[in-house]
Steps between C-alpha positions, in 0.01 A plus 500: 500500500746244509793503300521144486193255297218286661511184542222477280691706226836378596688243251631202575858501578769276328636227709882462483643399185182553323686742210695142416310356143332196533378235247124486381286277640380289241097497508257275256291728335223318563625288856531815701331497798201747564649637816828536368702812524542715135849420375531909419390635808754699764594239763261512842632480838400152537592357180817665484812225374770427740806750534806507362669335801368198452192499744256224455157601312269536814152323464237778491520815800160493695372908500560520928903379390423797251407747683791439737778553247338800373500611893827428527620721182311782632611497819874399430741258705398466851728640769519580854161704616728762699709603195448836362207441211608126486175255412296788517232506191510739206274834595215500282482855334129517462232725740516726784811282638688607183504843533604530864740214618836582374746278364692310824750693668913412493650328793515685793835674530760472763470883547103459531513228735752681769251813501193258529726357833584845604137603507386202661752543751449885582078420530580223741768746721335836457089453466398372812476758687327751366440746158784770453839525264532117546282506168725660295764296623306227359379630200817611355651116431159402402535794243809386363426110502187644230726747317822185478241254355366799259841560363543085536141488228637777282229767654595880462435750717231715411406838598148406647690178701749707683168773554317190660810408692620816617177559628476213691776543677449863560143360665672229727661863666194564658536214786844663575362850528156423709360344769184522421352131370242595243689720246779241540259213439380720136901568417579138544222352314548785205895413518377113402321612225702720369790251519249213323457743197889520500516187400226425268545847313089507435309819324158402448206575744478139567910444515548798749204368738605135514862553432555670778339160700699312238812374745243296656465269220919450410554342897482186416679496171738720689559175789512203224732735278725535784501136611566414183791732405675423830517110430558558164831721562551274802526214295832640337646731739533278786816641588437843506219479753703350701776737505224780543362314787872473659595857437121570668554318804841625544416877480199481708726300768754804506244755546349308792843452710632862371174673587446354844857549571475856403187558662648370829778743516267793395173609689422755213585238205275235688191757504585580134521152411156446625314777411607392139409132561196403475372296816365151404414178740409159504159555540473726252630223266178396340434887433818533315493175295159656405657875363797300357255316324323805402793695369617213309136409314468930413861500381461185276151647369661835425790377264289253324238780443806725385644179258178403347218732588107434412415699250143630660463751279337189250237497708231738298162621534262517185383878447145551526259504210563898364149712587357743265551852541188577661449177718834594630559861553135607632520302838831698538425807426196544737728329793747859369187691544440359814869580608469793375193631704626362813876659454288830450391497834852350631679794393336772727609217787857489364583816434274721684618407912379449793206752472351349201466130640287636766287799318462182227407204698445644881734217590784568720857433337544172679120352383546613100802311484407175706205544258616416173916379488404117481263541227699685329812247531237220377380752162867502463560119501168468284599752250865338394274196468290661316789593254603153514191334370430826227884444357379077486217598269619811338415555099830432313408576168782774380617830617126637537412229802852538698442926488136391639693288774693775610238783452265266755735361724758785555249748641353218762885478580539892570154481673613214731776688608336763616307244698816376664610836608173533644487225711909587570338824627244379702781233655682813591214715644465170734849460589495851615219503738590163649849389380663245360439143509631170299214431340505883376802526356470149327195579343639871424795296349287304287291737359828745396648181327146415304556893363808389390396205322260723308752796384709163379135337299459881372902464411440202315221623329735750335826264462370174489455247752723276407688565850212590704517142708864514582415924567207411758741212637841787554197743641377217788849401575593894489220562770589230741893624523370841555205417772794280697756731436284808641436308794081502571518422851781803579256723298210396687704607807618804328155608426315432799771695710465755299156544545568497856776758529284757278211424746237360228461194756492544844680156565633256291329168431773267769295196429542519134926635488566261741516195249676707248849331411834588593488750199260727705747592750688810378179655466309409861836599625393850485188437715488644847511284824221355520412422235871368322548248754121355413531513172915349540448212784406270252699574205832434782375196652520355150839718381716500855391099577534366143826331462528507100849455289600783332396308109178513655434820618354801328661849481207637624500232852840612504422866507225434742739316774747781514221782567355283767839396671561852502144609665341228607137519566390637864181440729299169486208419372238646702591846395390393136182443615357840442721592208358540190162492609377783317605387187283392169560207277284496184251737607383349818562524908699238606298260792565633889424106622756276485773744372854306533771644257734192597 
């Protein structure tokens, strides 16, 4: 609610002068007119007596002349639009708007504005040619343009922001260490997130979810704050801007004659210089103006999110209507019994080897666990629904109906991680008789990070969830550092030429290693000729013939082009022809017609 009255509650306000006594009006008692105002009542807008001053009493104000003036208070004296909060109208404290927008932010401050430029100017120099440690370079100014225009707003910094940060940072590592695309794509999209719930602080199921898409929605406030709080502080600092823009000029003159000088005399200087320098041309232009562009929006949107975040965490959902006890807790507890019979029989699996699956079923190893993983992944998925939907309509009558909630809903937890170690079982019986693929260790990875989000539900059932979101949030982010971080594709490698060297494949599968990433070649190193130079051509077509700058290329490319400079692959491609022909992916004979690994 507003602080301030309607306008249909709001009293009329006393024109100038209007304290100043005046004469009664003399009235006959029986001449006055019918429609003529009451002698005692409070003075209207438009029959209000001239000022003090000595204005002239105006014939009667028409309602649209009214409703103008009363615009006018409200919105105060008109100024120029690109002034910080100048003509802008009064917020309106009322609704959905009122409990997220925040009040306007300060004008942008000199120390924001030179790491908004410094970010703009490192995206336009350093990300156009590719992913690597060219985005921390970026992200560390746009980091400390948010964490100036915090400070600027009077924001602290709190435990969970510098958890959010750190973490995003810690994720934008992954492009440095790895070649490989999709665990860098993951890391880079979790680094965003993490970095939007840096700013808007959120804690509520709702916050955490859309925060973390919340930097989105502060880009364009972010561009008119800018524009704004440059003219505004160019409007009266003229004369530093231009002595900035001289001392600018000048320095960047001196390193140009100084540094080709320099790198005229030297030969080593000169391939120093430009290994360090980012190469840019005139076609490339448009491409540049583009990233600048970029940097500069992302930048802006980040310190006005940091100065006056929205405060998603309004946004609320109604708790459903509370169930009786019964209604409630039978549906439950024969989906525990259900569990329960099923885990029965998943235990003699689990625990009892190799032997048991086939004595059981009469399936081979491979065939049981084919059989069942991606059901069980779904039951998984369906179950923490499940517990979603049973916590909405939960009986919340006293102490009785929450130690009913946890009696029901903790066992189906316990029970539904047994089901995840099954299926992490049967992933592993697979894995063994026919390797390791990306699609197998991204669905392994998913499942082992759904087990953790139900020991952390089972955790809040014992301590509260009042931190469960941000807990599930730290856990996804936590899982994405470590998949990049372990490296899938080098595992992959690791595992398959493994299998190889203890002889539990007869050849390795060249079609598949071949389109590994860089990060797969310490391990196909070890493979014997052959079968390295198959599974290697590729991998240094792409390594030895890519001419990337160093802010742009990966520790593991890096790693890759030194063990192929040193032993290059041999043979052409007509020895691969054969290689790897006895091989198995996913259970089946690969096809004899058509067979090119190239």
């Amino acid at each position: 609610m507003s602080d301030q009255p309607s306008e249909a509650s709001r009293p009329p306000e006393k024109p100038e002068g209007d304290d100043a006594p005046r004469p009664p009006k003399a009235h006959a008692a029986a001449g006055t007119p019918a429609n003529a105002p009451d002698p005692t009542a409070a003075p209207s807008a438009d029959t209000a007596p001239p000022s003090a001053v000595g204005d002239p009493a105006p014939a009667q104000v028409s309602d649209d002349q009214r409703q103008r003036a009363q615009a006018a208070r409200r919105t105060g004296p008109t100024g120029s639009p690109w002034q910080h909060g100048a003509g802008a109208p009064a917020a309106k404290d009322d609704g959905v708007t009122a409990r997220l927008r925040p009040p306007p932010p300060p004008l942008i401050r000199p120390a924001v504005l030179g790491s908004v430029l410094a970010t703009a100017l490192l995206s336009a120099l350093f990300l156009g040619d590719g992913l690597g440690v060219n985005l921390l370079i970026v992200a560390v100014p746009a980091a400390l343009a948010a964490f100036f225009a915090a400070r600027a707003a009077g924001r602290r910094l709190r435990p969970w922001t510098a958890t959010w940060a750190v973490g995003g940072l810690a994720l934008l590592a992954v492009p440095a260490l790895r070649d490989a695309g999709w665990p860098t794509f993951l890391a880079v999209v979790s680094a965003f997130a993490l970095g939007s719930l840096a700013l808007h602080g959120s804690r509520s199921w709702l916050g955490v979810l859309i925060g973390s898409l919340g930097l989105f929605d502060s880009v364009v406030p972010g561009i008119i704050w800018g524009v704004r709080g440059v003219r505004a502080r160019a409007d009266g600092s003229r004369a530093r801007w231009g002595a900035a823009l001289r001392t600018t000029v000048v320095a960047m003159v001196l390193l140009v004659v100084f540094g080709t000088l320099f790198a005229s005399a030297d030969a080593a200087f000169a391939e120093l210089l430009g290994s360090l320098m980012p190469e840019a041309s005139v076609g490339e232009g448009p491409w540049r103006i583009f990233l600048f562009a970029l940097g500069l929006a992302g930048a802006l949107a980040a310190a006005h999110a940091a100065a006056a975040p929205v405060r998603w965490d309004g946004l609320t959902v109604r708790s459903g209507t509370p169930r009786g006890r019964a209604e409630w807790a039978l549906p439950l507890i024969v989906l525990n019994l259900l569990f329960a019979a099923f885990i029965t029989l998943q235990l003699v699996v689990l625990f009892g080897g190799y032997d048991k699956v086939r004595d059981v079923t009469g399936l081979s190893h491979a065939e049981y666990a084919r059989q069942g993983f991606w059901q069980l992944l779904w039951a998984t998925l369906l179950t923490l629904l499940v517990i979603a939907l049973a916590l909405r309509w939960a009986p919340r009558g006293g102490t009785g109906d929450r130690t009913l909630v946890r009696a029901v809903l903790g066992p189906l937890c316990v029970l539904t991680l047994v089901v995840v170690a099954s299926a992490l079982r049967r992933m592993d019986l697979y894995v063994d008789e026919y390797g390791l693929t990306r699609l197998r260790i991204s669905v392994a990875a998913m499942e082992l990070w759904l087990g953790v989000v139900l020991v952390l539900i089972l955790a809040a059932g014992v301590f509260g969830a009042r931190l469960l979101p941000r807990a599930i949030a730290v856990s996804a982010a936590a899982g994405v550092l470590a998949f990049g971080l372990l490296s899938p594709d080098g595992l992959i490698a690791e595992q398959n030429v493994q299998r190889f060297e203890d002889s539990r494949s007869t050849a390795i599968d060249i079609d598949y290693v071949k389109d590994l990433s860089a990060d797969a070649v310490p391990a196909l190193d070890r493979l014997p000729e052959p079968e390295r130079s198959c599974a290697l051509r590729i991998i240094q077509n792409d390594v030895l013939d890519a001419d990337t700058p160093w802010y742009a290329t990966s520790w593991g490319e890096a790693r890759a082009k030194e063990i192929l400079e040193k032993r290059p692959v041999k043979g052409d491609a007509r020895d691969c022809y054969r290689a790897g022909r006895e091989g198995t992916r996913d259970g089946y004979e690969p096809d004899d017609d058509g067979y090119d690994p190239y």
